[in-house]
C-alpha atoms as an extended CHARMM CRD file, in Angstrom:
* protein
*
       102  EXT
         1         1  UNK       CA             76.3180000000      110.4960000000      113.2340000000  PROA      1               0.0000000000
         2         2  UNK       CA             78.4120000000      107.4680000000      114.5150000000  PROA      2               0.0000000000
         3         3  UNK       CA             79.1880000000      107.6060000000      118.0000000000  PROA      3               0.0000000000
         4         4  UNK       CA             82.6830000000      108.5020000000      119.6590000000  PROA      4               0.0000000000
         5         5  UNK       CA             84.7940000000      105.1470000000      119.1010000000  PROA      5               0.0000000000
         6         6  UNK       CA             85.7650000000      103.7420000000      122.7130000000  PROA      6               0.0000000000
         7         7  UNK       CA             89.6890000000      103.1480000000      121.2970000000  PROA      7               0.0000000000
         8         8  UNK       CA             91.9720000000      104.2600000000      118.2730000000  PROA      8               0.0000000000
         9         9  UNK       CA             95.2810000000      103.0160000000      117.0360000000  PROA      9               0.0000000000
        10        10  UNK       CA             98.4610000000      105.7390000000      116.9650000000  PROA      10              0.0000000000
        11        11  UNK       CA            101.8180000000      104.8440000000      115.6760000000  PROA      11              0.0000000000
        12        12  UNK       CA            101.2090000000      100.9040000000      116.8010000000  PROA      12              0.0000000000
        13        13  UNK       CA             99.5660000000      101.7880000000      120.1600000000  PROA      13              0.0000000000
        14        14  UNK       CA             95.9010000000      101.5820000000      121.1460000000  PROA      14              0.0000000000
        15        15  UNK       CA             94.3200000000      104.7250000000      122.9910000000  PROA      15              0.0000000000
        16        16  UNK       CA             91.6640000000      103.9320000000      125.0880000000  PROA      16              0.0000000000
        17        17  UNK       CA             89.0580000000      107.0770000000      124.6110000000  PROA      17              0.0000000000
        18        18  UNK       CA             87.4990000000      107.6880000000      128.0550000000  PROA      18              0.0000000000
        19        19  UNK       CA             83.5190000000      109.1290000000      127.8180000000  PROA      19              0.0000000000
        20        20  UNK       CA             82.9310000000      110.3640000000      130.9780000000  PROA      20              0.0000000000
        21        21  UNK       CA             80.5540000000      113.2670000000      132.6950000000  PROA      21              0.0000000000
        22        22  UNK       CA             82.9200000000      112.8630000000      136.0980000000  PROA      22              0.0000000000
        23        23  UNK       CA             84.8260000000      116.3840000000      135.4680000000  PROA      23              0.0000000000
        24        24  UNK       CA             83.2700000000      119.8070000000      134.8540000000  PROA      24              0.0000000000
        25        25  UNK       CA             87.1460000000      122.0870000000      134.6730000000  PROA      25              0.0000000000
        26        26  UNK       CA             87.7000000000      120.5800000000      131.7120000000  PROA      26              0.0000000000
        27        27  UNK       CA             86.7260000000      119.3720000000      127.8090000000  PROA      27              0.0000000000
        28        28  UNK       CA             89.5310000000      116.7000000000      127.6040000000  PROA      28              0.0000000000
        29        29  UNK       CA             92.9250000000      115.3230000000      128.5700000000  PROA      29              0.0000000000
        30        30  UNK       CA             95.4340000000      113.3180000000      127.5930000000  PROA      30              0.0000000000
        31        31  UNK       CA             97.0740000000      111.0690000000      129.9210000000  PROA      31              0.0000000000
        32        32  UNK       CA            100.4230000000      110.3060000000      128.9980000000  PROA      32              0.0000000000
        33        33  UNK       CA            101.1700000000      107.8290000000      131.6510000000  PROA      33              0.0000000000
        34        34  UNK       CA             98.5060000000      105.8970000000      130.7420000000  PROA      34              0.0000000000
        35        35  UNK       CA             97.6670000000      106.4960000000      127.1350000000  PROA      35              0.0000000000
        36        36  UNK       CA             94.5110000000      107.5920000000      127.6130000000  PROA      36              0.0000000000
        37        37  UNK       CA             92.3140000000      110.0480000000      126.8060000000  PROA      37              0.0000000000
        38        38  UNK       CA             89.2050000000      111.8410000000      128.5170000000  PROA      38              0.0000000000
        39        39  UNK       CA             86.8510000000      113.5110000000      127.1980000000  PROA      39              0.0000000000
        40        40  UNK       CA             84.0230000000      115.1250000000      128.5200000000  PROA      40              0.0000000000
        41        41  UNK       CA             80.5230000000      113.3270000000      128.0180000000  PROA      41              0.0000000000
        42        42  UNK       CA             78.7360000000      116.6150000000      128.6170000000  PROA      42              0.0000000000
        43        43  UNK       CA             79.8250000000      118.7150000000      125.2890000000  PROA      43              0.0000000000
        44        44  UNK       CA             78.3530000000      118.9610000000      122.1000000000  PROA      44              0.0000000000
        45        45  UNK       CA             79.4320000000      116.9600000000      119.4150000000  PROA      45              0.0000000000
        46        46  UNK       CA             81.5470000000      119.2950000000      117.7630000000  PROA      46              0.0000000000
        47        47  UNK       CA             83.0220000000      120.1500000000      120.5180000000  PROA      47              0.0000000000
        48        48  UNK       CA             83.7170000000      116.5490000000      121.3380000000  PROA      48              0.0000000000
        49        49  UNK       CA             85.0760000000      116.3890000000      117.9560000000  PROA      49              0.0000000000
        50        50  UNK       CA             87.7750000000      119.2620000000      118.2880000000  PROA      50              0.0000000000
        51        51  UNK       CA             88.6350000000      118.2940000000      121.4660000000  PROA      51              0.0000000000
        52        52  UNK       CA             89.5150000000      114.8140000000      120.2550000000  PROA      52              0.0000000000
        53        53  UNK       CA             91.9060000000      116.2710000000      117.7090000000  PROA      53              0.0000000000
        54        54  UNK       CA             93.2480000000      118.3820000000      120.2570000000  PROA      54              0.0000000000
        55        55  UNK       CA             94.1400000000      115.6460000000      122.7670000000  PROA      55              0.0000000000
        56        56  UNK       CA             95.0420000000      113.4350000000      119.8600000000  PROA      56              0.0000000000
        57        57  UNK       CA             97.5680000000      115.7390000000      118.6160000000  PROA      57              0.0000000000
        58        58  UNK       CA             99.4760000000      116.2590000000      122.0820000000  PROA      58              0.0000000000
        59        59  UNK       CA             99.4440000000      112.2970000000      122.1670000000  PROA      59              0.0000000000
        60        60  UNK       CA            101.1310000000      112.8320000000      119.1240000000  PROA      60              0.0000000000
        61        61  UNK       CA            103.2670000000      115.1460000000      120.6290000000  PROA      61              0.0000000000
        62        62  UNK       CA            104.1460000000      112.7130000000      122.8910000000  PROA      62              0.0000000000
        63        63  UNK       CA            104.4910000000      109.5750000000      121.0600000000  PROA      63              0.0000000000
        64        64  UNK       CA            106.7940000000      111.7670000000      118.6670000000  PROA      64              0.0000000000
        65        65  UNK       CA            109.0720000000      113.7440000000      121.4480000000  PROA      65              0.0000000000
        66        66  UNK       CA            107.7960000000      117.2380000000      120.2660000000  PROA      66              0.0000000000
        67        67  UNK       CA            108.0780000000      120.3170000000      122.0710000000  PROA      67              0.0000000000
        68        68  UNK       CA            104.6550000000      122.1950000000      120.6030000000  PROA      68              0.0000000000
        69        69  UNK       CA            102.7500000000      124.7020000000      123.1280000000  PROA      69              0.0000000000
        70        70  UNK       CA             99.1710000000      124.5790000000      124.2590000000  PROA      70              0.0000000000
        71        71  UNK       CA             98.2380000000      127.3220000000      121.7090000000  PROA      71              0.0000000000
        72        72  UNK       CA             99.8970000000      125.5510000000      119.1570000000  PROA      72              0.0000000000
        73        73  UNK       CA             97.9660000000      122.3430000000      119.5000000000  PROA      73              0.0000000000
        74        74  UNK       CA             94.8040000000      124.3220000000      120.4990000000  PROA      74              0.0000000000
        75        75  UNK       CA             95.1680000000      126.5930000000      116.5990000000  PROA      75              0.0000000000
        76        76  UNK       CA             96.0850000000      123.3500000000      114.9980000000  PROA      76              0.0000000000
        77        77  UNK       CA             93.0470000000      121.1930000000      116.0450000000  PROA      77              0.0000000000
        78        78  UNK       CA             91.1290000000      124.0470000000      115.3670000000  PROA      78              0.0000000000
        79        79  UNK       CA             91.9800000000      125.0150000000      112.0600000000  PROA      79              0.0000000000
        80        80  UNK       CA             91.8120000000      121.0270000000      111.0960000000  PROA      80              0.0000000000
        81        81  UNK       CA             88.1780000000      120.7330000000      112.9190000000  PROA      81              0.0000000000
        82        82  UNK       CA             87.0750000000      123.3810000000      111.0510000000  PROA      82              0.0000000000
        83        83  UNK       CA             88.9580000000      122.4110000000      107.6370000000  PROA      83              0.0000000000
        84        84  UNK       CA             87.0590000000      119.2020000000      107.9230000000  PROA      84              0.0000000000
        85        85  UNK       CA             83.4720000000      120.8950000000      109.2800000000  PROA      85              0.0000000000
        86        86  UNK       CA             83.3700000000      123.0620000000      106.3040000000  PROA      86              0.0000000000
        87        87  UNK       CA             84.2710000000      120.9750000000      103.2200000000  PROA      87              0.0000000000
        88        88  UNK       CA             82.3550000000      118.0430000000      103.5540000000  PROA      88              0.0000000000
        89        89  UNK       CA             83.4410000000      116.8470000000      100.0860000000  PROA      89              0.0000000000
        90        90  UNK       CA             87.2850000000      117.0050000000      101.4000000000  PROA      90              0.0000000000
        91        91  UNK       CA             86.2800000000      115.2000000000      104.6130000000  PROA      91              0.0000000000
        92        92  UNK       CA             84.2090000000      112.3070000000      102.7920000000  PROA      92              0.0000000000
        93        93  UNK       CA             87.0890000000      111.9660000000       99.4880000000  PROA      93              0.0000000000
        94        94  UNK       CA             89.6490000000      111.5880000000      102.7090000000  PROA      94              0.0000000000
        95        95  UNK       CA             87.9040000000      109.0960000000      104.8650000000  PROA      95              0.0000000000
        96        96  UNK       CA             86.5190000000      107.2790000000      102.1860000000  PROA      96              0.0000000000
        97        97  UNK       CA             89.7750000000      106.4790000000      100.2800000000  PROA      97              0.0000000000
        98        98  UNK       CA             91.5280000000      105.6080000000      103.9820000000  PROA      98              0.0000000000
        99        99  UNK       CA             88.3010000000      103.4820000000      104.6310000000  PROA      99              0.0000000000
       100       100  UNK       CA             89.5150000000      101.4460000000      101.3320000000  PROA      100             0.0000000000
       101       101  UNK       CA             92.7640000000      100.1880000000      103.0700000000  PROA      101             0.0000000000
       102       102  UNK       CA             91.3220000000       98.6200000000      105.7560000000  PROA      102             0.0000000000
């Protein structure tokens, strides 16, 4: 499996992602002030994985001026983590075809 990328691009912005094993209260964060996130070194790598897509989706949240509640980000990263984990055909038709543009 390919490691956790250090940075991604969002809406024309680079997010530095943050690996670190420096916090034990929590999985992630997002750090709106400094567009950032953190996540925990220490998890599995599915956990890493929905924890991503739950701190990328309130930096969404952010970027776009939502108002969307902690459940509601936590049930939609799920439900996409797991929409991903458990078609593999989906997940590799998706990322291949983006791959393409780039």
């Amino acid at each position: 499996m390919s490691p956790c990328p250090d940075k991604i691009r969002m809406l024309g912005f680079i997010i530095p992602i943050i690996l670190t094993e420096e916090r034990d209260d929590v999985w992630g964060e997002w750090d709106g002030g400094a567009g950032t996130i953190t996540l925990n070194a220490k998890a599995s790598e599915d956990l890493l994985q929905v924890t991503f897509l739950h701190e990328a989706i309130h930096a969404i949240e952010s970027f776009l001026g939502l108002n969307i509640n902690h459940k509601d980000v936590y049930c939609i990263s799920q439900i996409l983590w797991v929409m991903f984990k458990e078609n593999p055909a989906l997940t590799e038709w998706f990322f291949q075809n983006l791959r393409k543009e780039h």
